[in-house]
C-alpha positions in Angstrom: 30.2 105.4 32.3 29.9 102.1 34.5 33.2 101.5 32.7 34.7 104.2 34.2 33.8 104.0 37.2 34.7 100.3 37.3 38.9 101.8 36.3 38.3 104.5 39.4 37.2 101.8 41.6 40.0 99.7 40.6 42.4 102.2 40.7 42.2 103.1 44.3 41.9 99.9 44.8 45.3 99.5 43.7 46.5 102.8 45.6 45.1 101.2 49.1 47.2 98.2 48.5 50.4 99.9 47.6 49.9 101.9 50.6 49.3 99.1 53.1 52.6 97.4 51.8 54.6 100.4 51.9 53.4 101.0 55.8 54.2 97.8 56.0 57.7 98.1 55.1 58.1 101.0 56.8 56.9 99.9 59.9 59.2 97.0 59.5 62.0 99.6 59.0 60.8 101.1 62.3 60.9 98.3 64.7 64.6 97.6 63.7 65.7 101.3 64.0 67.3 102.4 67.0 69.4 105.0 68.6 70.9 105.8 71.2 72.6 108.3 73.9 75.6 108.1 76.1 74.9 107.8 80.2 76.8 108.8 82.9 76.7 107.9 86.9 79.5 108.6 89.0 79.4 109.0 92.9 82.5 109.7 95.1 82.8 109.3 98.9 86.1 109.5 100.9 87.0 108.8 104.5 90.1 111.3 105.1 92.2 111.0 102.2 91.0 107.5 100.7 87.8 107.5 98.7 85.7 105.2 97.1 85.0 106.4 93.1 82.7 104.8 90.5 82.3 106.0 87.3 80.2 104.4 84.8 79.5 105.5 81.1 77.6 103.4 78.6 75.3 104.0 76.2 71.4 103.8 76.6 69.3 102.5 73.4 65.6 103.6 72.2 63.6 101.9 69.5 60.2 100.7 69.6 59.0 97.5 71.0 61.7 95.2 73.3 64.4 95.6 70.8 66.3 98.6 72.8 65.3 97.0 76.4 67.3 93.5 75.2 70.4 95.6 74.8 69.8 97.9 77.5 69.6 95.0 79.8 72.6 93.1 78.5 74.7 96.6 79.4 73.0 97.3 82.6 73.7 93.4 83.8 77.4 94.4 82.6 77.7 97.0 84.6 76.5 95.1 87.9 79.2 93.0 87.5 81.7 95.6 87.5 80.6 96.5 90.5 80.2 93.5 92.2 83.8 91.8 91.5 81.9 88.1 91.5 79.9 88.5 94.7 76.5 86.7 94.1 75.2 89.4 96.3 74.8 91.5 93.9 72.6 89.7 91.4 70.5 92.5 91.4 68.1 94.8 89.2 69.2 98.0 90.2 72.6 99.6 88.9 72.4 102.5 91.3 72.0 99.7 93.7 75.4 97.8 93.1 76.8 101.7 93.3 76.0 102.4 96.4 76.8 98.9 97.4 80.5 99.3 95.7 80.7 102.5 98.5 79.5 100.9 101.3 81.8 98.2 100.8 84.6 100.3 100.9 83.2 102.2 103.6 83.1 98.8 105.9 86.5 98.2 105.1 88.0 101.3 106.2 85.7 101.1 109.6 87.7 97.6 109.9 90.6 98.5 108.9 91.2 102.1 110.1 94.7 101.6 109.6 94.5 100.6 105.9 95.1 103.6 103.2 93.9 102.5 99.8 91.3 104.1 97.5 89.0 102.3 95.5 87.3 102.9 92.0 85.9 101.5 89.1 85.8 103.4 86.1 83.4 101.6 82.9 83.0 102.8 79.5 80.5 101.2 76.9 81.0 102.6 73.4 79.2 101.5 69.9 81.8 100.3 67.7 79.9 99.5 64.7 75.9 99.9 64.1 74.1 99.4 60.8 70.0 98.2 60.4 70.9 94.5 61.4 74.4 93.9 63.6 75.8 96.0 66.7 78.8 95.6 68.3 79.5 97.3 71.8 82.8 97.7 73.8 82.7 97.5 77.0 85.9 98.5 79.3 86.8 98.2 82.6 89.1 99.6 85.0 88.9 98.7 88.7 90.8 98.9 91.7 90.1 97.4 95.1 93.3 96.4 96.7 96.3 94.5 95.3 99.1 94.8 93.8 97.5 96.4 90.9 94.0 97.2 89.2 92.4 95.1 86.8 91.1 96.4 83.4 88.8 93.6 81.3 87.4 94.4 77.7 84.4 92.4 76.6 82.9 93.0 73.4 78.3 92.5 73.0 77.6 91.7 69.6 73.8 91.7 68.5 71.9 90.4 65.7 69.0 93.4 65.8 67.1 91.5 63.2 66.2 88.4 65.9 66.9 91.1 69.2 69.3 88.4 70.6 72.8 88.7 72.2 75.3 87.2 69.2 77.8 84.2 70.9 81.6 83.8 70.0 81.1 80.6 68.5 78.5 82.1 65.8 80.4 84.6 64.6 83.1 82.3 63.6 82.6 79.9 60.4 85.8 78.8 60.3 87.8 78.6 63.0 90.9 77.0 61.5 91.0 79.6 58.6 90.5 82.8 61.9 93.5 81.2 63.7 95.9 81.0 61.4 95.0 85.0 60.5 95.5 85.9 64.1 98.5 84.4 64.5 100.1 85.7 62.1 98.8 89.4 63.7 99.4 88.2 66.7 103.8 87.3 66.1 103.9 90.5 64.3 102.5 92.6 66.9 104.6 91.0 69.5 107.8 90.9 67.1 108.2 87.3 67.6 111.2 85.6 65.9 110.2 84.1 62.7 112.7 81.1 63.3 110.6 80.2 66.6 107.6 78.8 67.3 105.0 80.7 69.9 106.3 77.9 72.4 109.8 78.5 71.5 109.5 82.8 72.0 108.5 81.4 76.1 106.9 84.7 76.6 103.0 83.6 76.4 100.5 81.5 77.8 99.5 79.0 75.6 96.4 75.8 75.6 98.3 72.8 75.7 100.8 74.2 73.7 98.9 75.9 71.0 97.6 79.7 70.0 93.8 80.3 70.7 91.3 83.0 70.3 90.7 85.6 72.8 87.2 85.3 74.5 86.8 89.5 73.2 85.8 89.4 69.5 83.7 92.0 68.1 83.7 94.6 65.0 84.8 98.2 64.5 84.3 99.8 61.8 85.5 97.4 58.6 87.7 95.3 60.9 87.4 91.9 63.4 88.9 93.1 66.3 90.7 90.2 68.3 91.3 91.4 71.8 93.3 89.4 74.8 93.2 90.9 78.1 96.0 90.7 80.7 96.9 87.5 81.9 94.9 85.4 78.7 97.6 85.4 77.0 100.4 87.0 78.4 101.7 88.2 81.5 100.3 91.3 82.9 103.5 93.5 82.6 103.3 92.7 78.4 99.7 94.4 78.5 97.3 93.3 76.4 97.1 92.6 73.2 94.9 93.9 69.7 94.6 92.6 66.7 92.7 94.3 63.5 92.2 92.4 60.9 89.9 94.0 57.4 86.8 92.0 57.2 87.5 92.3 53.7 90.0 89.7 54.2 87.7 87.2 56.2 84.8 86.6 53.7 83.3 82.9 54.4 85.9 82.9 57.6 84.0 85.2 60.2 80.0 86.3 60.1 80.1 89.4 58.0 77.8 92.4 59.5 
């Protein structure tokens, strides 16, 4: 009998420790899972015919703990920027803030200039362009106008590593950098049909660090590829556009940090 009840004793025993492990993983599975939905803000005002028009979509992450608030930060402080085009005025918490700021800008300008006739916008889309239990990769695109000859559109990309909740750099997502350029830049003369009898220098058409091709400060992943992405005037001159280049991760084992 005390045998028996020595086997119960110890077989519970062994269910209440299975069980604390398995919440444990579980929990652990928890803190790293998040989702999210898409946000939108957009305000309009318009003195006669011009008007001042923002329009802002990005997504929004929840998750338990700080995980989702990192990210949602690093988008919001994004966003500011559009808005503020570099004035340090604008260092702010508050995106509705640099909104209404963006307006009353405009506004003061007109009230200035009464004679001027030019609209202003900025228009700002973050998207998720790849997402599994440990990496995330956001797109963020801009397109603003606010006088000029013409408006400015900038792509960034936020890369995260969700396992240590930080915001992933350029330089630690390439492991070999020699191996990466050499990939792109044979992307990059097919994409702009480049002569294969010339040199980059030779073709005259792009702008070029001391002579020599480089990486485009917009790396991130979509989907199985390494996107490459060089915005007007990095590279080029703004009438060529800018410039994309997809290359398989499949192709860039040991050469790029594989999410």
């Amino acid at each position: 009998m005390k045998e028996g009840c020595k086997s119960i004793r110890g077989l519970f025993m062994t269910m209440v420790l299975l069980a604390f492990f398995a919440c444990g993983q579980d929990e652990n599975v928890e803190l790293k899972k998040i989702s999210h939905h898409i946000k939108e803000l957009n305000k309009k005002s318009c003195i006669d015919e011009d008007c001042a028009e923002v329009k802002l979509s990005f997504p929004v992450f929840e998750g338990k703990r700080n995980l989702a608030d990192k990210i949602n930060l690093h988008i919001k402080q994004q966003m500011i920027m559009y808005l503020g085009w570099g004035e340090s005025e604008l260092e702010v918490d508050s995106l509705q803030y640099a909104v209404n700021n963006f307006i009353k800008k405009f506004k003061n300008i007109k009230e200035e200039f009464p004679d001027s006739h030019q609209s202003w916008y900025v228009d700002a889309q973050g998207a998720v362009t790849y997402s599994n239990s440990k990496f995330l990769s956001l797109s963020m695109l801009s397109d603003s106008y606010t006088g000029g000859a013409h408006s400015n559109q900038i792509m960034l990309f936020m890369n995260f590593d969700l396992d240590r909740g930080v915001l992933v750099k350029k330089d630690d997502i390439i492991l070999n950098e020699t191996k990466l350029l050499a990939k792109a830049k044979n992307a990059f003369r097919k994409y702009h049909d480049v002569d294969p009898e010339k040199s980059l220098a030779e073709d005259g058409r792009f702008f070029l660090k001391d002579g020599e091709f480089f990486l485009p400060a917009a790396i991130g992943y979509e989907d199985s590829e390494l996107v490459l992405f060089y915005n007007s005037y990095e590279i080029a001159p703004y009438a060529m556009g800018q410039t994309e280049l997809r290359i398989p991760l499949d192709q860039l084992e040991g050469v790029v940090l594989q999410p």
